[in-house]
C-alpha positions, -999 to +999 in steps of 0.1 A: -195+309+504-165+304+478-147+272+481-114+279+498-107+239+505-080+238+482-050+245+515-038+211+533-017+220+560+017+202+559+029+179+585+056+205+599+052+241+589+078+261+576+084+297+574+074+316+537+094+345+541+071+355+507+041+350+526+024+375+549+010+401+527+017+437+539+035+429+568+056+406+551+091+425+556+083+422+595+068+395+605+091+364+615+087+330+638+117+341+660+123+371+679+154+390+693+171+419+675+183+421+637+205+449+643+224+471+665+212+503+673+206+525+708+177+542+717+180+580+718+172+594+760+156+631+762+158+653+791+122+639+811+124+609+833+095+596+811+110+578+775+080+568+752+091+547+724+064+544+697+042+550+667+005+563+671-010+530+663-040+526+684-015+505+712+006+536+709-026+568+712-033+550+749+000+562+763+005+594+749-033+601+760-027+591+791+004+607+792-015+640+781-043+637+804-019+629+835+001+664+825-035+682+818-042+671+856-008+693+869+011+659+871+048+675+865+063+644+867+043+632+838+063+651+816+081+632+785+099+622+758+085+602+724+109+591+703+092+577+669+097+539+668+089+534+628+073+495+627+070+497+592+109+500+586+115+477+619+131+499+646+114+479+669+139+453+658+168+477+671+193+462+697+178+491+718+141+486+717+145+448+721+161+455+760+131+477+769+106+454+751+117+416+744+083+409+724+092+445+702+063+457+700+055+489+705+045+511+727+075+505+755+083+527+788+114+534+804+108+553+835+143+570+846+122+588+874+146+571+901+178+585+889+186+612+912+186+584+938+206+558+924+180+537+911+179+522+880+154+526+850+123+511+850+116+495+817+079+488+811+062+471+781+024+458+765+000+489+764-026+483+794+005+471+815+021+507+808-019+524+817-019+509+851+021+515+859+012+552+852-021+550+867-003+534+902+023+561+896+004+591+898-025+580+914-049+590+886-075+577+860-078+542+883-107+539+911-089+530+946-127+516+956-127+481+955-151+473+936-148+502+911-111+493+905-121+457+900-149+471+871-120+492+857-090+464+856-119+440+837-127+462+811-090+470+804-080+435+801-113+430+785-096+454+756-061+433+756-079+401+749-103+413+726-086+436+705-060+408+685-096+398+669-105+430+659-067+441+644-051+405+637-087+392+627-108+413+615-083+442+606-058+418+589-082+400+574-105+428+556-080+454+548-043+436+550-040+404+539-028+396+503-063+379+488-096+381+506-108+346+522-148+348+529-147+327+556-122+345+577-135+379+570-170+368+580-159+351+611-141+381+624-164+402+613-187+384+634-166+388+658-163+426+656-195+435+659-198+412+690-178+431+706-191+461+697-227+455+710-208+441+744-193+478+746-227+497+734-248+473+762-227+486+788-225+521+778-261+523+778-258+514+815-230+540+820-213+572+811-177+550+810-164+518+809-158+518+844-188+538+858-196+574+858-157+583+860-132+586+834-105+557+839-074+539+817-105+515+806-113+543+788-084+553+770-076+519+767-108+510+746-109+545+727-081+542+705-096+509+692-135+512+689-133+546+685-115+545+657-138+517+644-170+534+652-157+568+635-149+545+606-113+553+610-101+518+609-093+489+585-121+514+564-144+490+579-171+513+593-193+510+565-192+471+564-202+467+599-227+491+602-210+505+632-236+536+633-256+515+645-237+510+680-256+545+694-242+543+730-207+538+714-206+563+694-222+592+722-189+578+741-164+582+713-179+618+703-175+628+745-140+612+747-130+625+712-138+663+723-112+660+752-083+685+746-058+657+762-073+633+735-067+655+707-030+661+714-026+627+723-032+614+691-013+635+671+020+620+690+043+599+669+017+598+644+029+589+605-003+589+585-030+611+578-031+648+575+005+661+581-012+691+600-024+664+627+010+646+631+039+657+653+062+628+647+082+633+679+074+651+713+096+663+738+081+696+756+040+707+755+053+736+734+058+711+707+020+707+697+023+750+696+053+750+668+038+722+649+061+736+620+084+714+599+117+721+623+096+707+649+086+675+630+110+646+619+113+639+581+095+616+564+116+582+552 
């Protein structure tokens, strides 16, 4: 291993606002808004804001798959939240999410009765709000809820190592450290043969049913298995997670999926990116009228 010794940490840290590599522009010790600016409100009682990062693919699948059951009330609005240029920073975003971060929820369903929004923020904490909601994708059994709740919390604890470790580490951060790329690396690949051990017991996370464990985990080691992310697929072997990857194929072919992860989505093939959503017809006129321009 290269020496990489050289780094004392001071007494009191400071903030570098040179330091940070990609992210740089965004990322600060303090939180709160840097600027004024509203969030737009559609005509559906659900307001998604995001970006199709894998946080932002759960909701708009699950928002998919809850209209794909006959949920009406699922319908929606997604409004593109663009990290890169900070909207999450906007005086708007930071009411509905303090930690802005994306994906956020407002829930305007209770209007008609005088109640107010519901604002709802963190990914898994928007999969179970919807799941309570409609009364869908979450066992009421006992003990089959309890397997689904672990393996979505499961996913919010372990993903930071795969995106802010591994992710940030490999593919993002301004000079490559050994150390820190082979720890989370590590790391990775831990967690991948914890998802493939249980998949070889199951058809889901969860059991035998399709749950929010699912398309909580999906959009992250999916991604990774199909090589998709951080362009780490090769350097972790992750063919060799069998059992993973029969689950990402099954999941992938869903026709909820597929739309669901071409919502607020920047990068890629333009033909698989409709950059705001506001009826189903939407993924039908994919033309460039229906798609927001490019910054």
């Amino acid at each position: 291993m290269t020496d990489s010794s050289a780094y004392t940490p001071p007494k009191v840290w400071t903030w570098n606002k040179e330091n940070g590599g990609k992210f740089a522009s965004i990322n600060r010790p303090i939180s709160g808004a840097t600027h004024e600016k509203a969030l737009p409100v559609g005509r559906h009682p659900l307001q998604l804001y995001s970006q199709a990062t894998p946080n932002g693919v759960k909701v708009t699948v699950m928002l998919e798959e809850l209209l794909a059951l006959g949920h009406a009330g699922a319908e929606y609005d997604a409004w593109l939240i663009r990290i890169h240029s900070g909207d999450q920073f906007g005086s708007g975003f930071v009411e509905v999410n303090p930690n802005s971060k994306i994906p956020a929820l407002m829930d305007h369903s209770g209007a008609k009765n005088g109640t107010a929004p519901v604002r709802v923020f963190e990914s898994g904490a928007i999969l179970l709000y919807l799941a309570e909601k409609f009364g869908a994708f979450l066992p009421t059994e006992h003990v089959a809820r309890t397997e689904c709740l672990s393996w979505l919390f499961w996913q919010m604890g372990s993903a930071p190592y795969l995106g802010g470790g591994f992710g940030h580490f490999y593919a993002y951060a301004p000079f490559k450290i050994e150390y820190a790329i082979d720890r989370f690396a590590m790391e990775a690949k831990r967690q991948l043969d914890v998802l493939d051990r249980r998949l070889a017991q199951s058809t889901y996370l969860a059991g035998n049913e399709y749950s929010i464990a699912d398309i909580a985990v999906w959009p992250w080691y999916g991604a990774l298995a199909k090589g998709l992310l951080y362009g780490g697929g090769e350097f972790l072997q992750v063919q060799e997670y069998a059992h993973v990857q029969r689950w990402t194929n099954q999941i992938a072919q869903r026709p909820a999926v597929k739309r669901g992860r071409m919502v607020n989505r920047v990068q890629g093939n333009p033909a698989n990116q409709l950059h705001e959503r506001h009826e189903a017809g939407d993924f039908d006129t994919m033309t460039q009228d229906k798609i927001a321009p490019k910054d």
